[in-house]
N, C-alpha and C positions, 0 to 999 in steps of 0.2 A: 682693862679689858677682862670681862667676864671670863669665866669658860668654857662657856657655850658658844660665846662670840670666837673664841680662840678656836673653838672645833672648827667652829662654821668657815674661819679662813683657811683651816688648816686643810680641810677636805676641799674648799673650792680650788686651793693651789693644788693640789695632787691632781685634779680633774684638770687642770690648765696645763699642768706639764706635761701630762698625757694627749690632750688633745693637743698641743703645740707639735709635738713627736708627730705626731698621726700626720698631723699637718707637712710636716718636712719629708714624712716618707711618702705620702699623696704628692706632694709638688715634686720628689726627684724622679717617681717613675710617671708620672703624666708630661714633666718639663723638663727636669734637669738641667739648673740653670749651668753658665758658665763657670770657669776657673784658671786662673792661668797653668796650671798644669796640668789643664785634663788629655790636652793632646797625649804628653807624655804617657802620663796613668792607663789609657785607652792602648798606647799601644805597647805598653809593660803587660796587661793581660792579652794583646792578640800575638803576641810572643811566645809569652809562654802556652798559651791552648797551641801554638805552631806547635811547642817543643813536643807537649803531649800527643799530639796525631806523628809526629815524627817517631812515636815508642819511648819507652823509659829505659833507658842504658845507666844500668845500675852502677857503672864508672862516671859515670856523670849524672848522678842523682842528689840530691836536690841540684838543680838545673844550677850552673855556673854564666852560662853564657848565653843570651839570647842568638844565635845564631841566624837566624834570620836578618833581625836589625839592621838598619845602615843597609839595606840590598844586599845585604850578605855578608858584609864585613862582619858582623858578632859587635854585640858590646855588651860589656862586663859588667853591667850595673847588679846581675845579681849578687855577685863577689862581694858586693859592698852595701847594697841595701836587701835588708831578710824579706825575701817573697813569698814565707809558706803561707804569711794569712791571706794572699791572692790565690796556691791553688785551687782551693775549692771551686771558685767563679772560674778561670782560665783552664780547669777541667770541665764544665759547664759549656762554655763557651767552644771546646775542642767537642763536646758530642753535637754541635750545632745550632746551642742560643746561641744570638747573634751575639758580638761582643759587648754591644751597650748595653742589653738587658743584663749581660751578666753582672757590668759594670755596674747597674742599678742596681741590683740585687744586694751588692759587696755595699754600697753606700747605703742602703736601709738596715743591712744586717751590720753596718759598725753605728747606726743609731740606736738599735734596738741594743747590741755590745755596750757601747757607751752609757743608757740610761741604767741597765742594770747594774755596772760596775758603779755608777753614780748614788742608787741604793744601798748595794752592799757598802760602800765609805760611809756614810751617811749611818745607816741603818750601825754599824760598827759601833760608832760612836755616842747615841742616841736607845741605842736597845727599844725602840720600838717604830712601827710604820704609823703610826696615828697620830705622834703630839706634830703640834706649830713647829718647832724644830725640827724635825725631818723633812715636816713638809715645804719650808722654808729654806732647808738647803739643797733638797732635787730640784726645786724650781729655779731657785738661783741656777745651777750648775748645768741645766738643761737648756732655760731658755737666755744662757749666757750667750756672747755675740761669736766667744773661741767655737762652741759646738757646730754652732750654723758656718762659719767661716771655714773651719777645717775639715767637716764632714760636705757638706753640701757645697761647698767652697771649692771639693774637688785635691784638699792638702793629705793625700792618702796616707802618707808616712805619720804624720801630725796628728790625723785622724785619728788611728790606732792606737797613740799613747792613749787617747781618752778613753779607751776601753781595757788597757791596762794600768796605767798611772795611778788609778785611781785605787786599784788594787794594795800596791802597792804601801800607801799612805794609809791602808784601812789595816795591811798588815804591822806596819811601824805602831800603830795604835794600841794592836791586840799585844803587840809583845811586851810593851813596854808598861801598859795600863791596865790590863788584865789578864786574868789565867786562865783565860779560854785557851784552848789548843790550836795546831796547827795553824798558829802566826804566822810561821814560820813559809808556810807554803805559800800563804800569800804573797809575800812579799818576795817569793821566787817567781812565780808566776807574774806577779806585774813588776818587776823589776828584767824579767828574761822578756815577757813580752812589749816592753818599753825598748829594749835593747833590740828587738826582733825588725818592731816598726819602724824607727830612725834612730841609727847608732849617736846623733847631736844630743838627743830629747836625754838616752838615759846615763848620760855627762851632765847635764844638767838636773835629772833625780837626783844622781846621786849624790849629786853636791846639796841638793837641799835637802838629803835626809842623813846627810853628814852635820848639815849645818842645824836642824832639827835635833838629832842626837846629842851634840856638845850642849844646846842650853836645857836639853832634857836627862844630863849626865848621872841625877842623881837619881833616877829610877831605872838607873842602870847596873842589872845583880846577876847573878852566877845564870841566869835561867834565860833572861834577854840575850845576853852572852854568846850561850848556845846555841838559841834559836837563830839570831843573827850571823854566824858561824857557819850554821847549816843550810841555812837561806842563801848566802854567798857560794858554797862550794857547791849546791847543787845546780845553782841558777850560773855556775860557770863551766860546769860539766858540760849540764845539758845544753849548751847553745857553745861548747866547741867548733863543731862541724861548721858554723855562721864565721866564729871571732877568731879562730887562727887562720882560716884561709883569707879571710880580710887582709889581717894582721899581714901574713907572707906577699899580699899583693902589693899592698903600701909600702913593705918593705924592699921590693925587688924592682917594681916599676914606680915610673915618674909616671905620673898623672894629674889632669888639667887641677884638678882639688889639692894637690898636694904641693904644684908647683907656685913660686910666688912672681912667676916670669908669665904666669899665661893670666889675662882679664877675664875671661868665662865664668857666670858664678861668682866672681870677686864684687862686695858692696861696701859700703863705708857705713856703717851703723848709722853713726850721729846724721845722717840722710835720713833715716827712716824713724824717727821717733819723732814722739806727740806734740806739736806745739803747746803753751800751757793754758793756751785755751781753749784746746780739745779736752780739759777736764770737764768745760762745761757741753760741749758736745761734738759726738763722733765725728772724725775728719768726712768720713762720706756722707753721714746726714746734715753735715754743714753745707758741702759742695753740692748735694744734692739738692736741696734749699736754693741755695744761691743760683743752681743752675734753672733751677723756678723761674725765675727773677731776668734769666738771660746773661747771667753773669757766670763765667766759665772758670774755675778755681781747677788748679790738678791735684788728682786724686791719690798720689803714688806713699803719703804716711798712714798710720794706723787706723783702721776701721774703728773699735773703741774707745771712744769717751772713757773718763776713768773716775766722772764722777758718782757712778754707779759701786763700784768697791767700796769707796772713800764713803760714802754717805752709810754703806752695808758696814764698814768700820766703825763707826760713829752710834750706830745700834749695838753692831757685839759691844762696843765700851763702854756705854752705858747697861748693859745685862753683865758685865764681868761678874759678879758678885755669884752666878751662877758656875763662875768656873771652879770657884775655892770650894762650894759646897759639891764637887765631886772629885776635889783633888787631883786635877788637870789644868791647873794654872800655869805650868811648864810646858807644856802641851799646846794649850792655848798660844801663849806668847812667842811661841816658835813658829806658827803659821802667821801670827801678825807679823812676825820678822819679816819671814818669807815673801808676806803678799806686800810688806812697804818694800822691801827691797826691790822687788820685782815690779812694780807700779814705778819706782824712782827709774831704774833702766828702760822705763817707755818714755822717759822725755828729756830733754835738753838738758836738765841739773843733774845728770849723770855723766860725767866725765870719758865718753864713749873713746874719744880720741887718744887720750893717755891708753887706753887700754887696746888699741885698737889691733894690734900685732899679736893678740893674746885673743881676743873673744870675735875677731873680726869674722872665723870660722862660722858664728852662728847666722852672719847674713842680715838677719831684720832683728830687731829688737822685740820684736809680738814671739821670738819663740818662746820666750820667759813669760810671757802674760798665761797660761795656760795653769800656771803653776799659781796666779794670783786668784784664778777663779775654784778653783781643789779650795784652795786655803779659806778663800771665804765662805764659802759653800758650809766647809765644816765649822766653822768658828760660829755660823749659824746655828747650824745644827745645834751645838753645845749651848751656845747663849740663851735661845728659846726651847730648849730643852724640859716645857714643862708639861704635866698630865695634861693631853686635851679634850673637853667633853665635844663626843657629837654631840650636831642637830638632831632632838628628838631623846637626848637620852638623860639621866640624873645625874648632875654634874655635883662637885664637891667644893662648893663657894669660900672654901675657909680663905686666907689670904695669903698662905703658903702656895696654894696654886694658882694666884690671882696674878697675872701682868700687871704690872703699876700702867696707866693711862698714857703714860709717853713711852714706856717702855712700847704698850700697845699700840700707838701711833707711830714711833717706827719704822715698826713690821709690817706697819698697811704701807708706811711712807718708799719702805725697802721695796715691800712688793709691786707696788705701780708703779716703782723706777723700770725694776727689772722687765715688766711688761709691757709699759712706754715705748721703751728702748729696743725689745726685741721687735715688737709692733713697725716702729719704725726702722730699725735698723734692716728689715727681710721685706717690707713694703717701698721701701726707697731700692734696694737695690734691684729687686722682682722690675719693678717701673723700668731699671735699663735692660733688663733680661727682654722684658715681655717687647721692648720698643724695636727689638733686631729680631727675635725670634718667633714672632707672631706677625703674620703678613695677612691682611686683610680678610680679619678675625681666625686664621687657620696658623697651625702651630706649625714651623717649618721643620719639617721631619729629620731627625739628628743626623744621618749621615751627612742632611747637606751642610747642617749649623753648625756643626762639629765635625769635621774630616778631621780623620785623623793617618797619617803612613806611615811607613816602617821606619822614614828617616827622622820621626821626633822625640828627639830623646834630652829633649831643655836643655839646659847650660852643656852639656855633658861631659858634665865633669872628673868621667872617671875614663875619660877619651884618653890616651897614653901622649904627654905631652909634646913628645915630639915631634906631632904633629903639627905641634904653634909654630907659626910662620908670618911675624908681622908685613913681609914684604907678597904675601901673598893676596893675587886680586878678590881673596874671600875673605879677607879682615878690614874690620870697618874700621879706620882707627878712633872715628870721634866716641862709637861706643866702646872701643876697647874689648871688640865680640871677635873671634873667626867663628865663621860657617863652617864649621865639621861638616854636616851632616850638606849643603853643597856642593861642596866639594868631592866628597865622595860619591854624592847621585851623579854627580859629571864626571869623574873617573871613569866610574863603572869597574866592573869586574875585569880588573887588566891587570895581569903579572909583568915584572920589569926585572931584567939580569944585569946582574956588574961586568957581564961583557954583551956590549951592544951586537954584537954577531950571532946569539942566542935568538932562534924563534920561538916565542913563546903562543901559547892559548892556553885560557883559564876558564872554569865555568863552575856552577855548585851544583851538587849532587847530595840534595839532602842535608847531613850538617857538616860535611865534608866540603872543603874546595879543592879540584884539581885543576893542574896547572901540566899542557903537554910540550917537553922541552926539546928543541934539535941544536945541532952546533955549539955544543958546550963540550970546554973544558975542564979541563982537576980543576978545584978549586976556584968555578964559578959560584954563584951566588946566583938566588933567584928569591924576590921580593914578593910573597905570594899576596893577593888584596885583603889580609885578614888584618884588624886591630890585634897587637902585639900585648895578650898577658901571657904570665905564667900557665901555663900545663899543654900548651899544647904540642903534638907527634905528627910526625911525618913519616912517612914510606915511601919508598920507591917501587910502583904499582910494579914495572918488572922484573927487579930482582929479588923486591921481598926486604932491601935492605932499608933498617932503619938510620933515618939522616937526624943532622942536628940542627937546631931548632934552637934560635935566638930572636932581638928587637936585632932591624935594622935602620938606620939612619932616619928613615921616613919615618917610624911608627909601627911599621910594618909588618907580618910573620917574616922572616928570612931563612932561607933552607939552603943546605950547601947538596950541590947535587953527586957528590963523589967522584966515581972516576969516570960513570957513564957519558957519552957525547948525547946521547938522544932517551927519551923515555916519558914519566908520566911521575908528579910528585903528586900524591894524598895526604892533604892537610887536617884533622879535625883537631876539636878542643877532649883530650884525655884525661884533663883533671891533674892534679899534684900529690905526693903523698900525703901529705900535711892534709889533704883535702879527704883524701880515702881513710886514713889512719884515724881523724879526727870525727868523722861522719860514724863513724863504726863503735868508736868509743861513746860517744851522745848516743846513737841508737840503744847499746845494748844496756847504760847509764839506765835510762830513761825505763826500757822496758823493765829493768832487776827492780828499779823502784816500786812501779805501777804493780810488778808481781806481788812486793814485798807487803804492798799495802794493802793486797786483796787478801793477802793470805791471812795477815794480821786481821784483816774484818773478819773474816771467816772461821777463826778462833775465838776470835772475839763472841760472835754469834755460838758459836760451839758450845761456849761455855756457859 
């Protein structure tokens, strides 16, 4: 392949992953296809815009509990998943965008997040935006099947690794491979932001930049060291406030995720991965095919075919000879680790069941595929890593910058997989979008295709266990499901006393519940309708006195009402110290930083 021919591809791929983006953010705010948890996600931001019109109670800031949820019960999902990169939209959404738009807004702006962090790795390893190599791994890495599945897919948590993760991997590179500065940062930053999105994703970083480090150990010197060191301490500083009140809640309550007694959530991996002849194509563009035909296949394994990687491996190893002449062969062979290992955990000849009591946590075997598509992306990158001439300009024909003829076939062969495939892979599934959500030729308007209420909160698994009750008529046992969120809309707001002679009435008042109590005794008990975590207080509205505050048998807040026979208990969520103490230390961490830095440029310029 010449090098004009090599420009010529190289600029048309950069115009394609551009207009493929535009494309995804035109179809999610005109359409917004499905996902299965977009219920959830939907009302994870009308939650928090509640929390914001309810005010900011700086004892309870960043928001711990959606209190609204469940009808009022509260659930703790923030405790345990980081929802800053939702304020922005769920502040939006509280001055009166409607929720979806905001919700659309947060899925365009984690495309546009995702492709730039996809540049900057790329661009890391590559030093420029122009050759076939650059331009050959944003396009792999954008119009990969994880971006459109986890972004437009509606996988929010997932989502977000792609616009840190990748960070991440571009800072592992700088420290280890060059003496460019501030590595270090990066790899706080997408290493805290990986952590941020879904605490699963950066368990699985960091083991693969553990496992990345060990075969790159020999470019490992007094200076990596440091930067590595400092990347660690800050990026666990700052996301304190997140990882100890986590930590204190997993500690203190049983929860449906934690417990090995409740089904909710719970999946058998080796279910969910590729049959092996899904290498040759996607389980849904098979079924989707087949269902052409009238032939009805279920859809519930892996969207990705995987012979798309495989075939992108087969090119980096035939351009290996490009890794040695920049003495990143270490480098190199560490993300082919990565992406065979990780391509072998999407099918069958991975031994999922041996391991299953250990990785069974991660649910589907696709959370690891994200990490095969980073890896190949860059292993591109590097392999065609050569000067490319544009269209129109004077290229330099010597044979140092020439692609060998199969080398350059390939690169065409790689690039019409990867376009093929996204082609079909977003045209086959649009086909079931557009068949429910478009009624005689009119789009049907989101609230009705997608309702979403306060009680959907998916598996929910951070529901406090002791709510599992296999004998109860809201557990299915053939799925091994209970209906929390049933159960609760049929309760309703009702307090219950351990002496049945107690009158009770309960009602909400904003992010309080009160509960009015008569014919109680010392040492009564009264079950208020809140899900039971750590931090929350009680008062007793007429004397002022503060009561104490346990789980009771149910799940439930439990309040002991003292000596009074009659009166009024006020229940809200107060936060923990662990939660104040640690919130304070990350803020003021964060700010002495950002000062530090400014002041240092500032001198710097000075000088």
């Amino acid at each position: 392949m010449s090098p004009r021919a090599s420009g010529s591809l190289a600029r048309a791929l950069r115009v394609l992953s551009v207009v493929y983006l535009v494309g995804l953010a035109l179809l999610v705010w005109f359409f917004l296809p499905f996902g299965d948890d977009i219920t959830f996600h939907l009302q994870r931001l009308d939650a928090l815009a509640q929390e914001f019109r309810l005010g900011i109670d700086w004892g309870n800031f960043p928001f711990r509990i959606y209190s609204a949820t469940l009808d009022g019960y509260g659930y703790g999902s923030p405790l345990f998943y980081g929802d800053l990169f939702l304020y922005p939209f769920a502040l939006l959404a509280s001055w009166g965008v409607s929720v979806y738009a905001a919700y659309r807004l947060m899925l365009i702006a984690m495309l546009a997040g995702a492709y730039l962090a996809f540049r900057l790795m790329v661009r890391e390893v590559t030093g420029s935006t122009k050759g076939l190599g650059f331009s050959l791994g944003i396009f792999y890495a954008v119009l990969s099947t994880t971006l459109y599945s986890e972004i437009v897919g509606s996988c929010v948590g997932r989502g977000f690794v792609l616009v840190f993760a990748p960070l991440a991997v571009a800072g592992f590179y700088r420290v280890l491979f060059t003496e460019r500065p501030r590595g270090w940062l990066l790899l706080t930053v997408g290493a805290g932001g990986t952590l941020l999105a879904h605490p699963l994703n950066i368990v699985l970083l960091l083991a693969v930049l553990l496992l990345m480090l060990a075969i790159n150990w020999r470019h490992v010197n007094a200076r990596a060291v440091r930067q590595i060191l400092l990347s660690a301490g800050v990026a666990i500083v700052a996301t304190l406030w997140y990882t100890l009140p986590m930590l204190e809640q997993m500690l203190s309550e049983s929860l449906f995720v934690t417990s090995s007694a409740v089904g909710n959530g719970k999946t058998v991996l080796s279910d969910f991965t590729v049959p092996l002849e899904g290498v040759v194509l996607p389980t849904q563009l098979r079924s989707s095919l087949l269902s052409c035909l009238g032939i009805e296949v279920p859809q519930d394994l892996y969207k990705a075919g995987l012979v798309v990687p495989l075939v992108a491996l087969v090119a980096v190893f035939v351009r290996r000879r490009s890794w040695r002449g920049r003495g990143v062969g270490s480098f190199c062979a560490s993300l082919v680790v990565v992406a065979l290992l990780a391509i072998w955990f999407q099918t069958p000849l991975f031994p999922h069941d041996l391991f299953q009591g250990v990785l069974g946590v991660l649910q589907f075997p696709w959370r690891v595929y994200v990490f095969v598509e980073l890896a190949v992306a860059v292993l591109l990158a590097i392999a065609y890593d050569e000067p490319a001439v544009e269209a129109g300009s004077e290229g330099d024909a010597s044979e140092g910058h020439r692609l060998g003829r199969a080398e350059g076939a390939l690169a065409c062969v790689v690039s019409a997989l990867v376009l093929v495939y996204a082609a079909m892979f977003v045209g086959f599934d649009l086909r079931g979008q557009l068949s429910s959500g478009v009624v005689d030729g009119r789009v049907v308007p989101l609230p009705e295709r997608i309702p979403y209420t306060a009680l959907d909160i998916g598996s929910g698994e951070y529901v406090p266990a002791a709510l599992w009750d296999t004998d109860s008529p809201y557990y299915d046992p053939e799925r091994g499901w209970l209906y929390v969120e049933r159960y609760l809309a049929d309760r309703g707001c009702v307090g219950t006393s351990s002496n049945p002679q107690v009158t009770l009435e309960a009602w909400r008042d904003g992010r309080s519940t009160v509960v009015d109590y008569s014919g109680a005794r010392e040492g009564d008990t009264i079950s208020v309708p809140l899900l039971m975590y750590k931090g929350y207080a009680a008062v007793d509205e007429v004397t002022g006195e503060e009561l104490d505050v346990r789980e009771g048998d149910d799940g439930f807040v439990e309040v002991s009402v003292g000596s009074s026979s009659s009166g009024a208990v006020r229940v809200w969520y107060a936060g923990t110290l662990v939660q104040h103490v640690s919130t304070l230390v990350s803020l003021f961490f964060v700010l002495a930083l950002v000062g530090y830095g400014i002041a240092r440029r500032v001198c710097a310029n000075g000088a």
